[in-house]
C-alpha positions in Angstrom: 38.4 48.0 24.2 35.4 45.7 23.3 36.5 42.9 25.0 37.3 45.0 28.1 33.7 46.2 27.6 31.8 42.9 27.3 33.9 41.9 30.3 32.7 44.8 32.5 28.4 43.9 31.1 29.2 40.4 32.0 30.8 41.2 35.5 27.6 43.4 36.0 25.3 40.7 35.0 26.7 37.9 37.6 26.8 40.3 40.3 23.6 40.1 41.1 22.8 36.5 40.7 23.2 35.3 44.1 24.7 31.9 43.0 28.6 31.8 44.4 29.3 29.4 40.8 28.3 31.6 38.3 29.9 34.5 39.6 33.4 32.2 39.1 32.4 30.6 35.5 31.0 30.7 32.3 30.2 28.7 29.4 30.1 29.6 25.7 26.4 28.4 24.4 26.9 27.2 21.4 23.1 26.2 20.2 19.7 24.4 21.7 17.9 21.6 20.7 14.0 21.1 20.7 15.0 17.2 22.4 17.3 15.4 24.0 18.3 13.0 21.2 19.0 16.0 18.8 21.1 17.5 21.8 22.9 14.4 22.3 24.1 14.0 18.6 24.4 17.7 18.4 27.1 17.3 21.5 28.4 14.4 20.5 29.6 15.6 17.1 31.0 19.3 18.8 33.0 16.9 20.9 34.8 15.4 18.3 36.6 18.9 17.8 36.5 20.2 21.3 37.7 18.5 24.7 34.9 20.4 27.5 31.9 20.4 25.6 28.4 20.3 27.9 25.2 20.0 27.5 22.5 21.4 29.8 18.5 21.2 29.9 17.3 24.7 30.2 13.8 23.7 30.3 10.6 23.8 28.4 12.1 20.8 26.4 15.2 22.5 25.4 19.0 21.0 25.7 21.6 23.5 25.2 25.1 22.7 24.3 27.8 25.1 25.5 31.7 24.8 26.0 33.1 25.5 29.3 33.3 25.8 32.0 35.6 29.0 31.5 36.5 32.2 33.9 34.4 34.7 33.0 38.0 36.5 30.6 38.6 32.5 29.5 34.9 32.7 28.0 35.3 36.1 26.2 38.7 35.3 24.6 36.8 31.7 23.5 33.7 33.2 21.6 35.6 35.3 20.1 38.3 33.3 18.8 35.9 30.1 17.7 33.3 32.8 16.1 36.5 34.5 14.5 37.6 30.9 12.9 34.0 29.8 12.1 34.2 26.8 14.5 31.3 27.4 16.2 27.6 29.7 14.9 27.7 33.2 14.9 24.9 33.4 17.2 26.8 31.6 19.9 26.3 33.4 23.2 28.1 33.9 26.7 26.3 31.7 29.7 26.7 32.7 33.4 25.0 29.1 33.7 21.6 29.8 35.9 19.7 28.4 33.2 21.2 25.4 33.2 19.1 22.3 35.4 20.3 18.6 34.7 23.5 18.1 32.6 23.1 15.1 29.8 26.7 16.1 28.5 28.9 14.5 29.4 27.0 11.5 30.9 26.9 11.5 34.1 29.0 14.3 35.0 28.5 17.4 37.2 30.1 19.8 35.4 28.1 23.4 36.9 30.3 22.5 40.6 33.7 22.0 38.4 36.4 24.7 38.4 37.0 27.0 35.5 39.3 25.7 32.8 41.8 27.6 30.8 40.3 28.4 26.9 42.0 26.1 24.4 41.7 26.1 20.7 41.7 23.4 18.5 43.6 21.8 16.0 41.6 23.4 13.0 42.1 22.7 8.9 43.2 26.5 7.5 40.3 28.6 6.6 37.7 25.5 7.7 34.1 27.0 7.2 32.6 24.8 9.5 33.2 21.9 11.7 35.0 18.4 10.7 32.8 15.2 10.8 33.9 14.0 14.2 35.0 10.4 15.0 32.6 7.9 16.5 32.8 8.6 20.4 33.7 5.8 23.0 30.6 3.8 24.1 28.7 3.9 27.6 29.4 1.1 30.3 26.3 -0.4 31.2 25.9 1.3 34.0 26.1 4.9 31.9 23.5 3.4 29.9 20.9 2.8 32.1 21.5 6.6 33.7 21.4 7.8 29.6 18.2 5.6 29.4 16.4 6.9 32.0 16.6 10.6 31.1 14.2 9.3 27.8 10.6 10.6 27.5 8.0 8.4 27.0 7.8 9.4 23.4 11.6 8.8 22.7 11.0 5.2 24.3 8.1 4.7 22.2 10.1 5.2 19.4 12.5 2.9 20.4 10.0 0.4 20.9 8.7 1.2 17.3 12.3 1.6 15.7 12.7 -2.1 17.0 9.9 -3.1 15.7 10.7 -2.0 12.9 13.9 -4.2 12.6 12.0 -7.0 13.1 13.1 -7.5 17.4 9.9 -6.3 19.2 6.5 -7.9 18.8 4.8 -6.2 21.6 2.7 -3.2 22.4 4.4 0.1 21.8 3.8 1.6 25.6 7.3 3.1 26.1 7.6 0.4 29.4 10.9 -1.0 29.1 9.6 -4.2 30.1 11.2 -8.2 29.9 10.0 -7.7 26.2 11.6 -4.5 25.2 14.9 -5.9 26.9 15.1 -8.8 24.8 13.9 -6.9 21.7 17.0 -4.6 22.8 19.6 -8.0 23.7 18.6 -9.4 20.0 19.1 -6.3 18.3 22.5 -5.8 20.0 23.6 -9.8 19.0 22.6 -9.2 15.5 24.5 -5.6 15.3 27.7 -7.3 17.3 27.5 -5.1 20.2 27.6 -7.0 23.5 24.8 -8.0 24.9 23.5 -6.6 27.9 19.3 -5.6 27.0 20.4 -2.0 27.8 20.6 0.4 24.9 23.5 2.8 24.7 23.1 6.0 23.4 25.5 5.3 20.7 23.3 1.9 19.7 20.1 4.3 20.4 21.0 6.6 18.1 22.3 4.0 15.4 19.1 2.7 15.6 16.9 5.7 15.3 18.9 6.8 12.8 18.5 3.4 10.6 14.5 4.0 11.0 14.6 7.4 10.0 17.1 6.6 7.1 14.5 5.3 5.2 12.5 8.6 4.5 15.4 10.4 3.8 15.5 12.3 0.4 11.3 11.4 -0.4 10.4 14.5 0.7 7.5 14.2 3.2 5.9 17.3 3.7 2.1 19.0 4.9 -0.5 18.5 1.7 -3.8 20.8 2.1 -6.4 20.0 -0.6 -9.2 22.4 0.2 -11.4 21.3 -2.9 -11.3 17.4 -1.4 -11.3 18.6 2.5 -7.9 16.7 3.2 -4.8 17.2 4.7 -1.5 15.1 4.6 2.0 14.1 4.9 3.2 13.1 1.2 6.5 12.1 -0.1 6.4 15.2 -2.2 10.1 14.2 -4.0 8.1 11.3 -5.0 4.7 12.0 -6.6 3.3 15.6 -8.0 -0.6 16.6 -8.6 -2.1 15.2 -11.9 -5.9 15.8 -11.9 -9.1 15.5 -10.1 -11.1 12.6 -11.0 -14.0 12.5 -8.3 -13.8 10.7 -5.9 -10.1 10.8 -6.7 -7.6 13.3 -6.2 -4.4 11.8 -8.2 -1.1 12.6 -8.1 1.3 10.2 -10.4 4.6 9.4 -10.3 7.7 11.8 -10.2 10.4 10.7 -12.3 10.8 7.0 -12.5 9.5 6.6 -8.8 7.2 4.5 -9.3 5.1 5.7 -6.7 1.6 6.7 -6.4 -1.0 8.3 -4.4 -4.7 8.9 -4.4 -6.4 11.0 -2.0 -9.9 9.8 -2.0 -12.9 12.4 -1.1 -16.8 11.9 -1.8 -20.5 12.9 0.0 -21.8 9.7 1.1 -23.5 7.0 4.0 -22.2 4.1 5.5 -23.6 2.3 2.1 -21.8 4.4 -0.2 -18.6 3.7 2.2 -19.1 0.0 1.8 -19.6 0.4 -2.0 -16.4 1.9 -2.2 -14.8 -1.1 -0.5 -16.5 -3.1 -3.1 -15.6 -1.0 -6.2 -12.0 -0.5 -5.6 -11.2 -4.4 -5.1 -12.3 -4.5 -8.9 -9.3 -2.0 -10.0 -6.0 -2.9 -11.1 -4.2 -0.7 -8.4 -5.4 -3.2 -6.0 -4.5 -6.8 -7.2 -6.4 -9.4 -5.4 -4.0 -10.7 -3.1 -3.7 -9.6 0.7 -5.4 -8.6 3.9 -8.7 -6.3 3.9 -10.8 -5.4 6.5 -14.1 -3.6 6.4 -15.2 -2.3 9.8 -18.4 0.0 10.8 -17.1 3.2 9.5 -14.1 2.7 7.7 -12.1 -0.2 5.8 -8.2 -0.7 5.0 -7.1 -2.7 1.4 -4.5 -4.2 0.7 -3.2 -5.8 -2.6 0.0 -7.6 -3.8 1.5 -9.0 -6.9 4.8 -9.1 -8.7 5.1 -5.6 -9.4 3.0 -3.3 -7.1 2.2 -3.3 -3.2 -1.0 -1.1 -3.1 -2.9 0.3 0.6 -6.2 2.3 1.0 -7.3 3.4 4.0 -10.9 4.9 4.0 -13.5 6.4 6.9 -17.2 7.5 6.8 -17.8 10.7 9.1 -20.6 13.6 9.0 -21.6 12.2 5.6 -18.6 12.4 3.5 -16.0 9.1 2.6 -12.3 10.6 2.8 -9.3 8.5 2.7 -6.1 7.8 0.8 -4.6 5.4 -1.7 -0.6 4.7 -1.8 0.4 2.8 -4.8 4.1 1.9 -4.1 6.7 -0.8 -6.3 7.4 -4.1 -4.9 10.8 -4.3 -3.4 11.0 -1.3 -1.0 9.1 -2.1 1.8 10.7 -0.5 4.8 9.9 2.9 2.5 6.4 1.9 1.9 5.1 1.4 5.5 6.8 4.0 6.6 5.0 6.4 4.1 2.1 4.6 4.7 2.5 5.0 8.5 3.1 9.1 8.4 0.4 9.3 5.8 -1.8 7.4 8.3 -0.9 9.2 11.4 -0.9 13.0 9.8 -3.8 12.1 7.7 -6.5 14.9 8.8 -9.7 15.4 6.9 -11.4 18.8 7.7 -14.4 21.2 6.6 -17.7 20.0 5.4 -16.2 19.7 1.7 -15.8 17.0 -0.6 -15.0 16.9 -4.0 -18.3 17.5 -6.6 -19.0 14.8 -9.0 -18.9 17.4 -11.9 -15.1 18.5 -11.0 -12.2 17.8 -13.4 -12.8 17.9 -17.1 -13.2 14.5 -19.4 -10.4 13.8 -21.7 -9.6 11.6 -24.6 -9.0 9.0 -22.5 -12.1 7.9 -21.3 -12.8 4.3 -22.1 -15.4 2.2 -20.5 -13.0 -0.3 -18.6 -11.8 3.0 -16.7 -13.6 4.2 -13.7 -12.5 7.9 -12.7 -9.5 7.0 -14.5 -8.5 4.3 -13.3 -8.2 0.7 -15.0 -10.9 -1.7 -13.3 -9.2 -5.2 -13.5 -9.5 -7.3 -16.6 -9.8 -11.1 -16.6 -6.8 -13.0 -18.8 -10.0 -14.4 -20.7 -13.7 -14.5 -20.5 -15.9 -16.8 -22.2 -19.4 -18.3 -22.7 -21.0 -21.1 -20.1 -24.3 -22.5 -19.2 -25.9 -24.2 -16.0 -26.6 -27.7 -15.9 -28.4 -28.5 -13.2 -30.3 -26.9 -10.2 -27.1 -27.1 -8.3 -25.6 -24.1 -10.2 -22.7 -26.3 -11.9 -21.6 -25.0 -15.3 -20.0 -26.7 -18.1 -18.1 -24.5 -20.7 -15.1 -24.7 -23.0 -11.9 -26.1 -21.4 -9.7 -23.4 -23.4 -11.7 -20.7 -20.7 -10.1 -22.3 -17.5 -6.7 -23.7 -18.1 -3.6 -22.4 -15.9 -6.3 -20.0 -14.5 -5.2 -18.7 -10.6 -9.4 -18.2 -9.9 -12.4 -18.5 -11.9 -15.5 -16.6 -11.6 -19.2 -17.1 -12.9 -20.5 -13.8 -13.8 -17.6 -11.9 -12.1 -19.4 -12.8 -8.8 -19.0 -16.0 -7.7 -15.8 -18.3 -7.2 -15.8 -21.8 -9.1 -13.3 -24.2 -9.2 -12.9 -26.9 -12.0 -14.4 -30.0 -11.6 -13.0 -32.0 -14.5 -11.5 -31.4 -18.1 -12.0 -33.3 -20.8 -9.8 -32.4 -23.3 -10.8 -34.6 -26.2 -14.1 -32.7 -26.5 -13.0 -29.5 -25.0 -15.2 -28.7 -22.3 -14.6 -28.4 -18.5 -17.5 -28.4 -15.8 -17.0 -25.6 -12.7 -18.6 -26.0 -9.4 -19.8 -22.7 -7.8 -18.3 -21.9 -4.1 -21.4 -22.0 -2.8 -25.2 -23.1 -4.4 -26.6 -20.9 -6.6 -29.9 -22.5 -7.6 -30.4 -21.1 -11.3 -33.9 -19.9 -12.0 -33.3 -21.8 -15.7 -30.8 -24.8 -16.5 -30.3 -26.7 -20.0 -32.3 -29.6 -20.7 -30.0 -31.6 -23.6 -32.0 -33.0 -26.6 -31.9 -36.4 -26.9 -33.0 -37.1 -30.4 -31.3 -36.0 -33.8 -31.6 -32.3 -34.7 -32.7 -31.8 -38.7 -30.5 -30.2 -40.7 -30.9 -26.7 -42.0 -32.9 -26.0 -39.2 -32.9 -22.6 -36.8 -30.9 -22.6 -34.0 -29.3 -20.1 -31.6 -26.4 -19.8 -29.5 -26.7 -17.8 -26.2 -23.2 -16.2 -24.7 -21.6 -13.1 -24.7 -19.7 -12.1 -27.7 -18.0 -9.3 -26.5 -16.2 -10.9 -23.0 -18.8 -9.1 -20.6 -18.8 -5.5 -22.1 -22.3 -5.6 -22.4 -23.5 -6.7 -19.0 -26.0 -9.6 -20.3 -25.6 -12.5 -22.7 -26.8 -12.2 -26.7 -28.6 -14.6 -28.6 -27.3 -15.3 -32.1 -29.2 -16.8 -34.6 -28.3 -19.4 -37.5 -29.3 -22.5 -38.9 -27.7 -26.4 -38.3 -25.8 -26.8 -41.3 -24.6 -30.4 -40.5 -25.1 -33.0 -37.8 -21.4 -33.5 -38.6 -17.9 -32.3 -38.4 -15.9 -31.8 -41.6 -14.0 -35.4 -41.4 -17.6 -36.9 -40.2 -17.1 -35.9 -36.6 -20.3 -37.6 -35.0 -19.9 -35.9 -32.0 -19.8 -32.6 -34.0 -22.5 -30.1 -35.0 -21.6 -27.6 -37.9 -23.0 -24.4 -37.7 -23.6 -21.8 -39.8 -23.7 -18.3 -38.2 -21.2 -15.4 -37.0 -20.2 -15.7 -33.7 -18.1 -14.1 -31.7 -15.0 -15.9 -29.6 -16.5 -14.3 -26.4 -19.5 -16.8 -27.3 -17.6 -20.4 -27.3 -18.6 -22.1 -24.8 -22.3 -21.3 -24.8 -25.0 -23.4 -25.5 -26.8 -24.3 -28.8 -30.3 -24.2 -28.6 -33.3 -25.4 -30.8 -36.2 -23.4 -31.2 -37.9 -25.3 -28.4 -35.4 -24.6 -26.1 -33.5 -27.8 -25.4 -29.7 -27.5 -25.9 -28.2 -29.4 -28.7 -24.7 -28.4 -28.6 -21.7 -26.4 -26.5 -20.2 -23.9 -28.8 -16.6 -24.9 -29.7 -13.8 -22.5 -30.4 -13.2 -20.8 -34.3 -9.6 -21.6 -34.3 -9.1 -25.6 -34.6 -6.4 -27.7 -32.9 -4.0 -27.7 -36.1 -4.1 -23.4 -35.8 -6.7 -22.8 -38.6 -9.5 -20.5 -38.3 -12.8 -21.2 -39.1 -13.9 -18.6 -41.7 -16.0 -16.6 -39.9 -19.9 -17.9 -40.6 -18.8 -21.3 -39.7 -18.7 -22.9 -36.4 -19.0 -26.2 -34.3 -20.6 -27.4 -31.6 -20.2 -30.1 -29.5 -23.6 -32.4 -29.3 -25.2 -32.7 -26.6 -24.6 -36.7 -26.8 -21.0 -36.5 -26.4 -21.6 -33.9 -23.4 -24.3 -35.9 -21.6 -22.1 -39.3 -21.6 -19.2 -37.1 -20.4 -20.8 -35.5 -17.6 -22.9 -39.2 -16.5 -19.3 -40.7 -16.1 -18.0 -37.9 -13.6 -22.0 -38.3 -11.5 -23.3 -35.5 -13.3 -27.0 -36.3 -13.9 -28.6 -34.1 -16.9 -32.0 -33.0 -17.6 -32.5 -34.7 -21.1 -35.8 -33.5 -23.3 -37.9 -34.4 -26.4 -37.8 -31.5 -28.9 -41.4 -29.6 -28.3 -42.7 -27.2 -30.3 -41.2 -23.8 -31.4 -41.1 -20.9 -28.9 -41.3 -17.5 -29.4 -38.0 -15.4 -30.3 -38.4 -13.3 -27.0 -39.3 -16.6 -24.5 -36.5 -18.5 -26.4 -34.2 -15.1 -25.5 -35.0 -15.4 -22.3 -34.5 -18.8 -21.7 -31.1 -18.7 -23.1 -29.8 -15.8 -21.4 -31.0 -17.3 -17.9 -29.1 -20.0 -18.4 -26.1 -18.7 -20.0 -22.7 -17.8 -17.4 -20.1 -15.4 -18.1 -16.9 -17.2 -17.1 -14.0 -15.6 -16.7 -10.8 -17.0 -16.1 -7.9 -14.5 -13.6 -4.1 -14.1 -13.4 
């Protein structure tokens, strides 16, 4: 009785269409697709299982895949038999076929003028829930794959063009114009998979492909993030990273599980100055390791930074006052992960509101240490020590133990030096700045014999640059000798630091006797800790003649005052700092 009663609605229904077709067939609609290339691997894998499956655009950007063509009985019997046997969903549907504009299922056939075909059922597993993987479907002729290629959008060629890209075929602009470019990308791509070559796609190799790019993102989770308190929303690979706090100008979310990954969203009020002192600041944190491309435009600036262990990107714009932008930490290794991340991140990445995080927000912890800026490490030299200008040229001599197996050296953790010469007998190595520096104050080396006992101070900075400035500390000469009679030596009595080696040793008139020489001697012993040596300023000058270094060499003058002598030293004195 109910099928008897769907047949009469649906002989009603057709009666009235005016199109001789559909009052002869009908189609079981299976399901629709928002695009053709979900329609087409939607269809392919129905057709697996079943031998007359169709697919249809019905419009508005929707593919529909039905089975059929049936009578209008044939179609009745069919629903009701593949919805009984859960072969096909239960919303599936009975089509007269008006909807139905240009068929993309089969390719290339005309399926809307073909006869009716009897209902058949297929071979099924007992009780199956749901459909069997189907096997891989014969590939297109080139001829089908030029007509399967020209039903693309723009937007699904541009993805090709970007999915090849992606493997490393297509250098070219991503336009969606399959151009002598794209077709050798696409001949390439089909040599190095084993397909043969012909620079047309099929829709089997378009969908491998496709299906390769999107692989990647697979199980990371990439989904909508709204932070109202920064202003920001974005795609983030939520299976990935989770919310840890908010550290202005920081949003920071840290690693989920052993991922490895993570992310910064970056929010603050600020000009174009405050944008470019951003781009400044965050090439001085460990999350962004000195090697690798940066640019800095007008209003915004990209970073990014490389090492063994970490690939980090930052991306960062200026707009209606406020600095909003992103940071993806990610491990080395997994690249084809990373760019895609950092490539949704980019192109979903939508700041909104006037509202950026307050400078007050978050609480302070425990952790705060001075070498942390809104949580974050700032980057750390392998060693920093003590070094003072010789001439007006800016070039600094300092202790050799400061530069060896360094990757760059920096004076004052501003300007780039390279070494000169070591020599290793006295322990000292002269730098020459990157460019001029012109020193307000450099040393003047005593020529005559210092007196013993008398006051002297070294200039450096004891504690490796925390302080900002160098420190003078005072002693006295307590021998114009080393231990074994060293003539090139100066004994010193005084507590200094190891930060301070390499600084220079200075009379009370000003002139430097002596480079500070490290505590711990060549045989491992440590100094005890009020004794120190310094190399004279003898041995130094002779070194530095032979390598066409001229020096300024002084007469001892009269005593200075504690505060000019502070001065002196301190202008003089260079914080160098040696980097891994």
């Amino acid at each position: 009785m109910r099928q008897f009663f769907v047949l009469v609605i649906f002989t009603i229904f057709t009666a009235f269409s005016g199109v001789a077709n559909a009052q002869q067939s009908a189609w079981v609609q299976i399901e629709a697709q928002p695009s053709l290339r979900e329609g087409q691997d939607r269809a392919r894998a129905y057709a697996g299982v079943f031998d007359n499956v169709t697919g249809f655009s019905v419009g508005r950007g929707w593919y529909a895949i039905a089975l059929g063509p049936y009578t209008p009985e044939g179609a009745i019997s069919t629903l009701e038999t593949l919805k009984r046997e859960n072969l096909i969903p239960q919303d599936s549907f009975i089509s007269d076929g008006r909807s139905y504009r240009q068929q993309f299922w089969p390719i290339g056939a005309n399926t809307l003028d073909q006869p009716p075909v009897q209902p058949q059922t297929p071979d099924v597993v007992a009780d199956a829930p749901t459909i069997v993987t189907p096997p891989p479907p014969a590939d297109e002729t080139p001829r089908q794959a030029r007509r399967s290629e020209a039903l693309l959008t723009k937007d699904e060629r541009k993805l090709l063009q970007t999915a090849l890209q992606w493997e490393g075929f297509y250098t070219t602009a991503i336009d969606g114009a399959f151009g002598k470019g794209t077709r050798r990308s696409m001949a390439a791509y089909q040599e190095a998979m084993g397909y043969e070559v012909t620079g047309v796609l099929t829709t089997l190799q378009r969908n491998e492909l496709i299906d390769s790019y999107n692989a990647v993102l697979a199980g990371i989770g990439m989904a909508p993030v709204r932070d109202d308190a920064a202003g920001i929303e974005v795609n983030m690979p939520k299976a990935l990273v989770e919310f840890a706090k908010y550290e202005p100008p920081f949003v920071h979310y840290n690693s989920k599980g052993d991922s490895g990954v993570r992310i910064l969203l970056i929010s603050q009020y600020g000009d174009q100055a405050s944008l470019y002192g951003l781009y400044d600041i965050m090439q001085t944190l460990e999350i962004v390791p000195t090697e690798g491309p940066r640019e800095r435009g007008k209003n915004s600036f990209e970073l990014t930074g490389m090492n063994d262990s970490i690939v980090s990107y930052t991306y960062a714009t200026h707009k209606n006052g406020m600095i909003k932008g992103f940071t993806v930490i990610w491990p080395t290794g997994d690249e084809k992960r990373r760019m895609r991340v950092i490539d949704e991140m980019k192109s979903s990445f939508a700041p909104f509101s006037d509202v950026a995080l307050d400078d007050m927000m978050g609480q302070p912890d425990e952790d705060q240490r001075i070498d942390l800026l809104a949580g974050l490490e700032i980057r750390k030299p392998a060693i920093s020590r003590s070094g003072f200008y010789v001439d007006a040229g800016g070039r600094v001599l300092t202790t050799s133990e400061a530069v060896l197996n360094c990757k760059r050296v920096s004076l004052d953790d501003t300007h780039d030096a390279t070494v000169s010469f070591i020599d290793e007998g006295l322990g000292i190595a002269l730098l020459t700045p990157a460019e001029n520096l012109s020193p307000d104050t450099f040393a003047n080396f005593r020529t005559a014999i210092p007196r013993i006992k008398s006051e002297i101070a070294v200039a450096g900075y004891p504690y490796e640059g925390a302080l900002g400035a160098a420190t003078m500390t005072f002693g006295t000469l307590a021998d114009i000798r080393g231990l074994r009679g060293e003539k090139e030596l100066r004994r010193l009595a005084l507590y200094a630091q190891d930060g301070d080696v390499g600084g220079p040793v200075l009379d009370m008139s000003g002139s430097v006797l002596g480079m500070l020489l490290p505590k711990v001697q060549a045989n491992g012993q440590r100094l005890p800790d009020e004794v120190s040596f310094a190399i004279s300023a003898q041995a130094m000058g002779e070194v530095l003649a032979e390598n066409g270094v001229t020096i300024s060499a002084s007469q001892p003058g009269g005593p200075m005052a504690a505060e000019d002598l502070t001065i002196l030293g301190t202008d003089m004195t260079v914080l160098v700092s040696c980097w891994n």
